[in-house]
NUVEXLUM-469457 format. One record per residue (C-alpha): residue number from 0; chain; x, y, z. Coordinates in nm, 3 decimals, always signed. Layout:
<rs>
<num:NUM, cadena:A, X:X, Y:Y, Z:Z> .
...
</rs>
This chain:
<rs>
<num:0, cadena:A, X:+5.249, Y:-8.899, Z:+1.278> .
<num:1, cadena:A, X:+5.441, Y:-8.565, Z:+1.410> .
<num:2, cadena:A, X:+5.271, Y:-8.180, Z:+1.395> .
<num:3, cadena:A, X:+5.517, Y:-8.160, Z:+1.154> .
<num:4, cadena:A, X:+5.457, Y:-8.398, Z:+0.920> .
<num:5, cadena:A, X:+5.105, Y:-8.357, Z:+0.931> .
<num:6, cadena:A, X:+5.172, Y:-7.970, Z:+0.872> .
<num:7, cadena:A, X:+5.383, Y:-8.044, Z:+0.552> .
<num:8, cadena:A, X:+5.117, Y:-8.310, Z:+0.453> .
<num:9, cadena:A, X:+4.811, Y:-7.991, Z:+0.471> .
<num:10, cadena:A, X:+4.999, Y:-7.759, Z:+0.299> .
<num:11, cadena:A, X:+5.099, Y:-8.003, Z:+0.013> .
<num:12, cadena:A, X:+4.708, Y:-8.070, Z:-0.053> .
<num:13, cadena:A, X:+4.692, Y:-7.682, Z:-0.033> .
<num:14, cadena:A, X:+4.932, Y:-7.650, Z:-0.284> .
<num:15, cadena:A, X:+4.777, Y:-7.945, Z:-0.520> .
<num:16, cadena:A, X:+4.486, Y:-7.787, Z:-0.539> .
<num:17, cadena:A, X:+4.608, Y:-7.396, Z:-0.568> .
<num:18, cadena:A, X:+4.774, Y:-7.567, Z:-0.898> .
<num:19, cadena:A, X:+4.470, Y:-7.743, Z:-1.012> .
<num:20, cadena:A, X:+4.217, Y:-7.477, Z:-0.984> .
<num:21, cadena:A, X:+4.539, Y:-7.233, Z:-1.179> .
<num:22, cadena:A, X:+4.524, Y:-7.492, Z:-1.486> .
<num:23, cadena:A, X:+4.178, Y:-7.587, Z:-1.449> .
<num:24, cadena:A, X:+4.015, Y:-7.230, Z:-1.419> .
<num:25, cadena:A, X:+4.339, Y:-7.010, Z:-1.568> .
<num:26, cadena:A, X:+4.294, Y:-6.759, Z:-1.288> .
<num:27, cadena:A, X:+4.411, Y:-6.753, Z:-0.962> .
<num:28, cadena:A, X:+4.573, Y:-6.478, Z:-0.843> .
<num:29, cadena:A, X:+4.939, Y:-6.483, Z:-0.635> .
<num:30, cadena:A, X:+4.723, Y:-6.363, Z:-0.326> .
<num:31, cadena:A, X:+4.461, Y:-6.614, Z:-0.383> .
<num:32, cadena:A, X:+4.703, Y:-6.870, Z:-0.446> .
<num:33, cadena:A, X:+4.813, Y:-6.816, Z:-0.078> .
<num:34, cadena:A, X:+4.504, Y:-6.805, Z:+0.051> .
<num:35, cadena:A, X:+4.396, Y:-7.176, Z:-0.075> .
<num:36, cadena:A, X:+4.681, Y:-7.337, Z:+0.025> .
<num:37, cadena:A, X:+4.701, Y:-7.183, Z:+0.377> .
<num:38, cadena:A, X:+4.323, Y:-7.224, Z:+0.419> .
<num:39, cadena:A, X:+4.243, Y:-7.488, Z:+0.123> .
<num:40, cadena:A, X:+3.950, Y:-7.622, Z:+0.325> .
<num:41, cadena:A, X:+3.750, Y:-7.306, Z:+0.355> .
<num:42, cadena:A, X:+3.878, Y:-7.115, Z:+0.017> .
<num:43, cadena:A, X:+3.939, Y:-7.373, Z:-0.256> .
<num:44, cadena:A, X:+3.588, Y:-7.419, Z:-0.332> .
<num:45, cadena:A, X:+3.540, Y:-7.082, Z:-0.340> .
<num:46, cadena:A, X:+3.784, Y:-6.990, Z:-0.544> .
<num:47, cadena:A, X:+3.684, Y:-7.292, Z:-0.788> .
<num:48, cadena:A, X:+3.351, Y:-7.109, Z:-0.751> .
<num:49, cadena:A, X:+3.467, Y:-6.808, Z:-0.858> .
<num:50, cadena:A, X:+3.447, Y:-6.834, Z:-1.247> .
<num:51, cadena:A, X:+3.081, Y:-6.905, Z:-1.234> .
<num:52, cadena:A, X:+2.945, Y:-6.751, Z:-1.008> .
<num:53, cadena:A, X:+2.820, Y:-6.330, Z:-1.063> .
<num:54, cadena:A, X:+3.111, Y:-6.061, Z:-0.992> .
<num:55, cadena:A, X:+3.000, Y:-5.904, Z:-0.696> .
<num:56, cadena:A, X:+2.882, Y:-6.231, Z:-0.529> .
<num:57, cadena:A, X:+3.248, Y:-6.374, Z:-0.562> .
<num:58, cadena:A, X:+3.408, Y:-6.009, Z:-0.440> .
<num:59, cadena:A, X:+3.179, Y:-6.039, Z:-0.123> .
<num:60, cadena:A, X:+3.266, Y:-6.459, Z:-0.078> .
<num:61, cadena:A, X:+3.660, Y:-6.360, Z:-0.153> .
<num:62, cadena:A, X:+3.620, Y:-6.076, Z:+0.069> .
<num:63, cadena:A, X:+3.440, Y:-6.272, Z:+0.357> .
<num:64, cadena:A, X:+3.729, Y:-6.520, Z:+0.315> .
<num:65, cadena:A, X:+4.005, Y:-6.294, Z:+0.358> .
<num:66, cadena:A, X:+3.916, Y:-6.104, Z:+0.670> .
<num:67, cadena:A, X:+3.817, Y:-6.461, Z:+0.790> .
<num:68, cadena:A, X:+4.219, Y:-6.517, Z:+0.870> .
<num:69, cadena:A, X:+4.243, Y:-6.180, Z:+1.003> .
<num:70, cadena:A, X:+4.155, Y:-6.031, Z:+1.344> .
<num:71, cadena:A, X:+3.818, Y:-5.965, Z:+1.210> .
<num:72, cadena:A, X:+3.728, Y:-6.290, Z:+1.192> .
<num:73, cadena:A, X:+3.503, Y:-6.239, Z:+1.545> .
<num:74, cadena:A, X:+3.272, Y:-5.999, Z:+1.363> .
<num:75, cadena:A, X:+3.206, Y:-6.129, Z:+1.036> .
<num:76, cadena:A, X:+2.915, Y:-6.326, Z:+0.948> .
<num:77, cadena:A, X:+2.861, Y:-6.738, Z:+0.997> .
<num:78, cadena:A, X:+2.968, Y:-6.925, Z:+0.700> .
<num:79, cadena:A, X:+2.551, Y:-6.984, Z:+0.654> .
<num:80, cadena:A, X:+2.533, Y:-6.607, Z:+0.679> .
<num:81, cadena:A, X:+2.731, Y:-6.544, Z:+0.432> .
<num:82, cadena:A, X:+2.567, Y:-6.797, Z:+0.184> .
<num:83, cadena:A, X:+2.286, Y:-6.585, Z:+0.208> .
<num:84, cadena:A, X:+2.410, Y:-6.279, Z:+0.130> .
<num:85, cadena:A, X:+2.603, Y:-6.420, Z:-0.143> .
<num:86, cadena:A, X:+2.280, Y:-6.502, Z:-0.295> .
<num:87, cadena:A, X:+2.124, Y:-6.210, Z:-0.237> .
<num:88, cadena:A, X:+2.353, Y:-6.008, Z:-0.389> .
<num:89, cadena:A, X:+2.322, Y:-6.270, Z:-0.644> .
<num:90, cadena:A, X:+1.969, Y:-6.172, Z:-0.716> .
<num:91, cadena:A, X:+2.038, Y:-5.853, Z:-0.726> .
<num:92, cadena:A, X:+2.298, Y:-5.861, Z:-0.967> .
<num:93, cadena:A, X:+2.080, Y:-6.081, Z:-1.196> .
<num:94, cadena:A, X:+1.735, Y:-5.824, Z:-1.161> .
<num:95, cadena:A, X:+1.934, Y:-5.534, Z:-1.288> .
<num:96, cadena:A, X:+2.023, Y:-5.718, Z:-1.571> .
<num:97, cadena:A, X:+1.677, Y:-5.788, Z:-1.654> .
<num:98, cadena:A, X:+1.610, Y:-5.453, Z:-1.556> .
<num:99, cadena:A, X:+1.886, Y:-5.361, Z:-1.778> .
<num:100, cadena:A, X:+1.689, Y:-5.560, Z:-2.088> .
<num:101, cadena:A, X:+1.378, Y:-5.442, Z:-2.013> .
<num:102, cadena:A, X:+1.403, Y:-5.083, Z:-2.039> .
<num:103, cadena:A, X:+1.647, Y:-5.109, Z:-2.361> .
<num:104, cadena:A, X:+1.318, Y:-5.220, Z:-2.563> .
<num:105, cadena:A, X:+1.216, Y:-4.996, Z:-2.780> .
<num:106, cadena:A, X:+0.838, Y:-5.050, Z:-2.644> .
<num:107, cadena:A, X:+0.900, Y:-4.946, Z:-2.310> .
<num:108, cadena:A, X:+1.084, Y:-4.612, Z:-2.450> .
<num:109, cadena:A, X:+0.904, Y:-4.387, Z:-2.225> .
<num:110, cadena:A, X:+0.887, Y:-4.112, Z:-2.522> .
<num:111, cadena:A, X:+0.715, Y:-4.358, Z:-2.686> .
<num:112, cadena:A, X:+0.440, Y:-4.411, Z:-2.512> .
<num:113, cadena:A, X:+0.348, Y:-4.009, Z:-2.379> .
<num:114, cadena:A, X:+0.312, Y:-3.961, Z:-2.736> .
<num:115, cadena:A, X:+0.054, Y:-4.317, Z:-2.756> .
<num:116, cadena:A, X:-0.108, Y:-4.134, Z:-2.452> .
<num:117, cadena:A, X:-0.103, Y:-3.788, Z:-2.592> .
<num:118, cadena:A, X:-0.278, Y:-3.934, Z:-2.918> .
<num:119, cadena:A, X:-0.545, Y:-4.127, Z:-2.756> .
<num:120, cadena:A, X:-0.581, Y:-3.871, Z:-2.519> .
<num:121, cadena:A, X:-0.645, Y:-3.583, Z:-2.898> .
<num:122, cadena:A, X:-0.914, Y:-3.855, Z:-3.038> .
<num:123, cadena:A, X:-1.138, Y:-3.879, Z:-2.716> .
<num:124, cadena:A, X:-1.040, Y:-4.235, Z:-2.615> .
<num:125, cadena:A, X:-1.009, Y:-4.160, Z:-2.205> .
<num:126, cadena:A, X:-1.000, Y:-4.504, Z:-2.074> .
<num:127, cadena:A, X:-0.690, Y:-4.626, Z:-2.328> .
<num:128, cadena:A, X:-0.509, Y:-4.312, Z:-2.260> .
<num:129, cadena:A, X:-0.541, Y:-4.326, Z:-1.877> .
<num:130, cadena:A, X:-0.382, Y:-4.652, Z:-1.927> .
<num:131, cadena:A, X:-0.112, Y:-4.557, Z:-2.088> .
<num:132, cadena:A, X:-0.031, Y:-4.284, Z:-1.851> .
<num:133, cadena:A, X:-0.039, Y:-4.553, Z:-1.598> .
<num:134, cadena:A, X:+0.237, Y:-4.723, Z:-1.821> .
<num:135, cadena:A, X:+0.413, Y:-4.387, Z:-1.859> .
<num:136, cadena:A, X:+0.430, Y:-4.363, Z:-1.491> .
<num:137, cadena:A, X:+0.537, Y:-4.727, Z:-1.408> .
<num:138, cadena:A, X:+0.789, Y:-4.702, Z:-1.657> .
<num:139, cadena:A, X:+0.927, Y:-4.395, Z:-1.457> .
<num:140, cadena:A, X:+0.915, Y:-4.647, Z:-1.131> .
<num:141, cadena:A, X:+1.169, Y:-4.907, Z:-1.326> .
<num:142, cadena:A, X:+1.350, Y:-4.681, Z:-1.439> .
<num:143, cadena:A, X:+1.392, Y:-4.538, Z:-1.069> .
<num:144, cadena:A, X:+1.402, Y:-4.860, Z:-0.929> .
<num:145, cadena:A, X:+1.715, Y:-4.953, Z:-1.208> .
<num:146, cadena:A, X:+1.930, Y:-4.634, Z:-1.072> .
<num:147, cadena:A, X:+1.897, Y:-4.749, Z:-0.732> .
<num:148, cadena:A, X:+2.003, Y:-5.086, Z:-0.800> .
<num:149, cadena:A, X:+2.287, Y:-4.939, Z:-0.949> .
<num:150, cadena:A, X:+2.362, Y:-4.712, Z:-0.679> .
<num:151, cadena:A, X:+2.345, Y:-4.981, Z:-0.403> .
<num:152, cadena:A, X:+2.543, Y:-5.230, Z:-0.602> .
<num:153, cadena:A, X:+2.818, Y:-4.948, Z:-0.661> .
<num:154, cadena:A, X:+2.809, Y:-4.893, Z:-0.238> .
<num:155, cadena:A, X:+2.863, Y:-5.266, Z:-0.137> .
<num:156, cadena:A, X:+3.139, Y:-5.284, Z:-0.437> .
<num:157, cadena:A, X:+3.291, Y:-5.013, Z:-0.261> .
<num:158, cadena:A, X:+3.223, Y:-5.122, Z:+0.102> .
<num:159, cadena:A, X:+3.365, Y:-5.501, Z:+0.006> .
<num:160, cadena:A, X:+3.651, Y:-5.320, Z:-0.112> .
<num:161, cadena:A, X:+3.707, Y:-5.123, Z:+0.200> .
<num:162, cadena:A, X:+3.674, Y:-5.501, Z:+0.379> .
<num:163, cadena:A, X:+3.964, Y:-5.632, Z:+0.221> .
<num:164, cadena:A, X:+4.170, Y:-5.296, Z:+0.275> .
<num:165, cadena:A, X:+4.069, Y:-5.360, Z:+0.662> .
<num:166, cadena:A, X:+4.144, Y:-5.730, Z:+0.689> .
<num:167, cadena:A, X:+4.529, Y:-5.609, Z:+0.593> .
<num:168, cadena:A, X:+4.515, Y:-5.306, Z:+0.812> .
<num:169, cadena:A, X:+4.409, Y:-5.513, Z:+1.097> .
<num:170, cadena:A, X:+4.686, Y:-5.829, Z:+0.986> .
<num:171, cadena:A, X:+4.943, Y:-5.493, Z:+1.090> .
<num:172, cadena:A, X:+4.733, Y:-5.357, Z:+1.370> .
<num:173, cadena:A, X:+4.535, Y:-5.642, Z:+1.550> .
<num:174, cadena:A, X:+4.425, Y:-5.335, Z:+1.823> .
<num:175, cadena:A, X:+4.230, Y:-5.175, Z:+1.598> .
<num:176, cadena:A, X:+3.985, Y:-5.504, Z:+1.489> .
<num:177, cadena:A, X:+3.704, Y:-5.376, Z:+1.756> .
<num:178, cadena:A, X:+3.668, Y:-5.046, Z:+1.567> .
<num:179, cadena:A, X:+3.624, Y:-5.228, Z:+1.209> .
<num:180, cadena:A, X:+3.286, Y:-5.398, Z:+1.370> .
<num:181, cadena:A, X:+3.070, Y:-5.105, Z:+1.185> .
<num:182, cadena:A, X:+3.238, Y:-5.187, Z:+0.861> .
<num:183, cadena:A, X:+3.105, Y:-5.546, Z:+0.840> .
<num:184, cadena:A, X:+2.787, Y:-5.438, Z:+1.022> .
<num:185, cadena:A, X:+2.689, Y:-5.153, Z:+0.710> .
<num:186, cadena:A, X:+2.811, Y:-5.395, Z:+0.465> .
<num:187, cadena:A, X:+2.545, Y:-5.655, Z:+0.577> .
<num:188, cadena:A, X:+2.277, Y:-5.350, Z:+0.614> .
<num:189, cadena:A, X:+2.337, Y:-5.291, Z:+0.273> .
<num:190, cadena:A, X:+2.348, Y:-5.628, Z:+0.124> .
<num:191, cadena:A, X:+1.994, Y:-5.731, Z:+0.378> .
<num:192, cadena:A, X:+1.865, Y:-5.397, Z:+0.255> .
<num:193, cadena:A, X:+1.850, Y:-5.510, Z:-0.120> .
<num:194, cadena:A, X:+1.535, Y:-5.704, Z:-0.006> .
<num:195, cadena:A, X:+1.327, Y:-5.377, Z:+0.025> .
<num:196, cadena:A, X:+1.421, Y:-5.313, Z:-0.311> .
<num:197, cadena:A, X:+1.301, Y:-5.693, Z:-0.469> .
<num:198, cadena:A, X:+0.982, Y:-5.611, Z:-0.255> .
<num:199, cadena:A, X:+0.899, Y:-5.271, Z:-0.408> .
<num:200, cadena:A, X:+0.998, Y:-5.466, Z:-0.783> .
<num:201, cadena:A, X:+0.716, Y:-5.689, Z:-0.686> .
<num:202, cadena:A, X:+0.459, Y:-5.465, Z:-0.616> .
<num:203, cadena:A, X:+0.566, Y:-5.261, Z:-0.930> .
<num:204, cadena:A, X:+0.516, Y:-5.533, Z:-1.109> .
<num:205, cadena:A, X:+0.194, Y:-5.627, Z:-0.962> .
<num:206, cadena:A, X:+0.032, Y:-5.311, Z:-1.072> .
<num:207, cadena:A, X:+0.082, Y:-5.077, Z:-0.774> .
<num:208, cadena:A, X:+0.219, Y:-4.698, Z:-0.800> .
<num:209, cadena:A, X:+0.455, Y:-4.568, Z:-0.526> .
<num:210, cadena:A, X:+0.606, Y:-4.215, Z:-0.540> .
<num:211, cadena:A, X:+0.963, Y:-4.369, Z:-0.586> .
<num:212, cadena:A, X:+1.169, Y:-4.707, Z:-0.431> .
<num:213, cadena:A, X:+1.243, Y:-4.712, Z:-0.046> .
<num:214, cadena:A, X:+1.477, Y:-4.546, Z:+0.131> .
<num:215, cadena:A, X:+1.860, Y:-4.592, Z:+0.185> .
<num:216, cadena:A, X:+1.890, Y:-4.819, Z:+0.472> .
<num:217, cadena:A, X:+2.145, Y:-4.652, Z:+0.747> .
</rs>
């Protein structure tokens, strides 16, 4: 069988499945069309992934795939790698949900209980209101801890965005791939960093008190 044939023969199953995963999933961009049938072996099961699996886990995965046929393909992460930080962005996504849940009760309205504590605290009962000041303050820690979920999320929405714009920069200007190393490198900072933050959850949750979450990785 000739180079050519067999090339016709790839991008046909390319195209197959770009049109299966368009009436099977109703969305598939033109762009991502392209990609699975020039790359069908690496980005069709993403992009059958995609309607699953949580928003910013898919950006990063699309994202990852993309600059993967570019000239940055030398400094992104291994394909296991990536799985990982898929996931934990994953995680992340799902705890500020919970987070999100949580706090909307109207028992952990932080208003709430000061006044419980204030009132305990009027009729001489020490003990119960020293707890709930304890609550008052771990309250404050989730609530903390839910802003800076937010605010990291935002920053690797916003750095996988900048990926993509890079991958097409670099498709034009293959001379400048060296100098988008530091891109990929904070983007993975970021992502690894959201383990300090599932850490400090844990010991919130396990009854310790901390002045406020950790630090902005750098």
């Amino acid at each position: 069988m000739s180079l050519v044939s067999l090339g016709v023969g790839y991008l046909a199953v390319g195209a197959a499945l770009a049109l299966a995963i368009a009436v099977g999933r109703r969305r598939l961009s033109p762009a991502d069309a392209v990609l699975v049938v020039g790359l069908w072996p690496m980005y069709a099961p993403l992009a059958l992934a995609r309607a699953t699996e949580p928003r910013r886990e898919a950006e990063l995965l699309t994202a990852l795939a993309r600059a993967k046929a570019s000239p940055l393909a030398g400094v992104l992460p291994d394909a296991e790698s990536a799985r990982l930080l898929g996931a934990r962005l994953r995680e992340a996504d799902a705890r500020l949900v919970d987070l999100d849940e949580v706090l909307a009760r109207p028992d952990f309205d932080p208003t709430t209980v000061e006044r419980r504590a204030a009132e305990l605290r009027a009729r001489g009962a020490a003990a119960a209101a020293a707890t709930a000041e304890l609550r008052v303050r771990t309250l404050a820690q989730l609530r903390a801890l839910r802003e800076r979920y937010r605010s990291e999320l935002d920053e690797v929405g916003e750095l996988i965005a900048q990926l993509v714009t890079q991958a097409e920069l670099v498709r034009l200007q293959p001379a400048i791939a060296h100098s988008s190393g530091e891109l990929v490198r904070e983007l993975v900072a970021r992502v690894e960093g959201l383990g300090d933050l599932f850490a400090y959850q844990a010991a919130i949750e396990d009854g310790g008190e901390y002045a406020g979450p950790p630090e902005r990785s750098h």
